[in-house]
N, C-alpha and C positions, 0 to 999 in steps of 0.2 A: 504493500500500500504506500511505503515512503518514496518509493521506486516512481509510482503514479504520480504522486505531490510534488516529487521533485520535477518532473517532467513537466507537468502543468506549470511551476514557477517558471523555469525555463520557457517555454511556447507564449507563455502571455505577461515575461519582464515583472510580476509581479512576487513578491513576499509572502508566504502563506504563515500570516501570525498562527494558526487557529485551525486544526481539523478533526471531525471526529463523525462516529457513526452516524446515524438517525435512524426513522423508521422501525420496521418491526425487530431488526437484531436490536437493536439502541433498547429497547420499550421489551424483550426478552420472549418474544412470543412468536418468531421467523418461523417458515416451513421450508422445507426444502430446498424450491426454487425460488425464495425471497431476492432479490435483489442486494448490492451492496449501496446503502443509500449515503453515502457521505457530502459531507456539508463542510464550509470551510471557509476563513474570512482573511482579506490580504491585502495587503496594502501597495502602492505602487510608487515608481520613485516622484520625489519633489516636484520636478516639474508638473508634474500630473494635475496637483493641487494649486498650482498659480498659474490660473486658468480662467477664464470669465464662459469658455464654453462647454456646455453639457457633452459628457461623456458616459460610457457604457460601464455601468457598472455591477456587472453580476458577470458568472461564468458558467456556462451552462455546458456540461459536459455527458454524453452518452453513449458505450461502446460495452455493449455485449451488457453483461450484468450489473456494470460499474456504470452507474446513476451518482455524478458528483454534480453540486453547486457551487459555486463560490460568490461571496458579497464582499464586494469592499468595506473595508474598515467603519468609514464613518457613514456607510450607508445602513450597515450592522445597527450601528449604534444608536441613530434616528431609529430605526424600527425597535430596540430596547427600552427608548424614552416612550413611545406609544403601548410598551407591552406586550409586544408583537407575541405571541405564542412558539411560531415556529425557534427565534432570535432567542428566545428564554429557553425552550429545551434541549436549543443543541448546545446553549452551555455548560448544559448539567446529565450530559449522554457520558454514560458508562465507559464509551468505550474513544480511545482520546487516540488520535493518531498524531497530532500534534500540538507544540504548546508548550511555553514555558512554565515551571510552580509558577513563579510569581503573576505573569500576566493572566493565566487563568485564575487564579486566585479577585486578581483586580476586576477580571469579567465578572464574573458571578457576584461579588460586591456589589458592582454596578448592577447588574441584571436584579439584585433581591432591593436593592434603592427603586427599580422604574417598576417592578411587579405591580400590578393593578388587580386585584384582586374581581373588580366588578367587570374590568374588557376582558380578564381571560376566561371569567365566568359567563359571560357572553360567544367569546369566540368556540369555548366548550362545548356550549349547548347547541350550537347552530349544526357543530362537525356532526354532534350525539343522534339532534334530532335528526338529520342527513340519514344517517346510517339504521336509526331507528326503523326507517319507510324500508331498508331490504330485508327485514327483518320475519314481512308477513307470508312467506309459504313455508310449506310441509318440508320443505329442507332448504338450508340455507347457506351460504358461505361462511366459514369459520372468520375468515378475513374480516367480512362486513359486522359480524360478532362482536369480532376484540376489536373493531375499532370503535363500535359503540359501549362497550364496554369499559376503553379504554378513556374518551372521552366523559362518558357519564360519570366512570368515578372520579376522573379527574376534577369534575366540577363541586360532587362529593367531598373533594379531599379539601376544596378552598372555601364551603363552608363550613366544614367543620373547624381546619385547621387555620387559615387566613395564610396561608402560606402555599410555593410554588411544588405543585404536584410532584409526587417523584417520577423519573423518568421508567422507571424499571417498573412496568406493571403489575410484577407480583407483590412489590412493597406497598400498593395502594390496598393489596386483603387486608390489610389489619384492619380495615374501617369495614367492612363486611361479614355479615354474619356466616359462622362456620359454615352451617351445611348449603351457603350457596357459595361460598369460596372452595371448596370441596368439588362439588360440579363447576365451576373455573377452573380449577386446576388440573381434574379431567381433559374438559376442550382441550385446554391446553397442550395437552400431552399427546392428544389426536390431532391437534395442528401440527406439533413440529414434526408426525411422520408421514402427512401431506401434501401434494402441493397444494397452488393459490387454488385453483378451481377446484377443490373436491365441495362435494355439497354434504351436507351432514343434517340427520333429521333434527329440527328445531327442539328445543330444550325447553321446555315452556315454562319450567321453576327461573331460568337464567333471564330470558327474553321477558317476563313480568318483572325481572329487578331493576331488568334494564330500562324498562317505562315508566317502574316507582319512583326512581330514582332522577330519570330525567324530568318527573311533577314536581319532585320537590324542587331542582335546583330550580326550575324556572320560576316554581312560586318567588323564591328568596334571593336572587339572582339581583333586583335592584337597589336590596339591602346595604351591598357590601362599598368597601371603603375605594380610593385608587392609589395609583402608585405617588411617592416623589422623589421624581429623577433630580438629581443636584446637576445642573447644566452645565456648570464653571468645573465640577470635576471632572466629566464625561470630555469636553472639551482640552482639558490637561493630560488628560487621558491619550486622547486622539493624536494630541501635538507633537507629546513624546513619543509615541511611536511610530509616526511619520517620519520624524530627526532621526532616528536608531539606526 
């Protein structure tokens, strides 16, 4: 994978501050033939930045099962100030391909300063209810499952907890009750020997959690607090690792 990063710095002159998994390996729940979905943020040199006109900044990259993004630095970091969901959990993905302690360490700083508790509990429920509607035949995609699953608890977890969900889906059971964590953990097990397409007959104790669950967060969704991003550090931030 470092072999890939390095190549990519290489081909598009850019720095890769920041790489790491996502998706279903990231979240603990892959099959088979999951994809590798990597994410990763970079910055480019100086001149880049004393500029008056708009430039490209993402990297969008797709060859065989290697699924990589790349965001520039302070495009990252605007989307952290907003709460952006994606921006928040691939700070906090299990699986780091690159990255120094200390500058990861300053991300996720930053990232639990701009958490918004009420946009990510919004952006939550939207994936949840999405995924809720494939949910209604006699047998279903395991996929469309855990990502309702995945989302629902995650909304679960912010109001219970006011804090940013974990990215490893089975650390969100502790907030559910055993004997439907139990059938979770089942699927689970018939996911990863899998692939994406298999259909599996609907679980009807799992798929009513997952509609309990998505009532309540909606009820209480307008409840919750928002983030505050400190802008002067996020900006400190940015400057110095532009100069490095």
């Amino acid at each position: 994978m470092k072999t890939k990063l390095k190549n990519i710095e290489e081909k598009y002159s850019v720095t890769i501050n920041y790489a790491c998994e996502s998706g279903s390996r990231a979240w603990g729940f892959a099959s088979p033939d999951s994809d590798y979905d990597v994410r990763f943020l970079y910055t480019k040199p100086l001149e880049w930045y004393l500029s008056t006109s708009e430039k490209r900044d993402t990297i969008d990259i797709m060859d065989g099962d290697f699924d990589a993004v790349g965001w520039e630095l302070r495009k990252s970091l605007r989307l952290l100030m907003k709460s952006n969901v994606p921006a928040l959990e691939h700070l906090f993905s299990p699986i780091l391909y690159m990255g120094e302690d200390a500058l990861v360490s300053e991300l996720r700083s930053i990232a639990l300063e701009c958490f918004s508790p009420i946009a990510c509990m919004f952006h939550y429920l939207s994936m949840s209810k999405k995924y809720e509607k494939k949910l209604a035949d006699e047998t279903v995609r395991l996929k469309s499952l855990f990502y309702a699953l995945r989302t629902s608890l995650a909304g679960k977890w912010i109001l219970e907890h006011k804090s940013i969900p974990p990215v490893v889906f089975s650390e969100m059971l502790s907030i559910v009750y055993d004997d439907i964590a139990k059938e979770i953990r089942t699927l689970m097990h018939i996911k990863s020997k899998n692939n994406e397409a298999y259909l599996h007959p609907r679980n009807e104790k799992v798929i009513r959690f997952v509609s309990e669950t998505i009532a309540v967060n909606d009820k209480y969704a307008k409840s919750l607090p928002t983030g505050q991003p400190d802008s002067a550090r996020i900006d400190n931030f940015l400057f110095k690792e532009i100069i490095r």
